[in-house]
N, C-alpha and C positions, 0 to 999 in steps of 0.2 A: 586103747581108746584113740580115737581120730580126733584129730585138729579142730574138725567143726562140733565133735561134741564139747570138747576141751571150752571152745570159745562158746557153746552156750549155756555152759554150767558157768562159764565164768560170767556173761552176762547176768543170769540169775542170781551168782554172788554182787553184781552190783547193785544191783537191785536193791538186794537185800539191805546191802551197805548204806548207800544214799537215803535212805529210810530208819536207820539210824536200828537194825533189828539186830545185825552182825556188822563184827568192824573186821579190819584186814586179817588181824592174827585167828578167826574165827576158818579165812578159809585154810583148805586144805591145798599144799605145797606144789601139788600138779596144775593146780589155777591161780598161784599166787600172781604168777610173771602178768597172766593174760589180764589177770584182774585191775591191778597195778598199772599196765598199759590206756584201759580202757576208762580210768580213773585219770589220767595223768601225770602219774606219781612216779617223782622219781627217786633214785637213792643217793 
């Protein structure tokens, strides 16, 4: 899978997020980082 698809599944998981439908443990561990990044979260 390529980087730009990477980062627009992960966009989608924000999405989903911010909307309170899925929360971070819902995504899947190949779009945790990217998801995380574009949330501001850090650890």
């Amino acid at each position: 899978m390529t980087d730009a698809m990477k980062r627009s599944f992960a966009t989608t998981y924000v999405y989903l997020i911010m909307n309170g439908r899925r929360s971070i443990e819902d995504v899947p561990s190949a779009f945790v980082d990217y998801v995380k990044g574009d949330l501001g979260m850090t650890e």
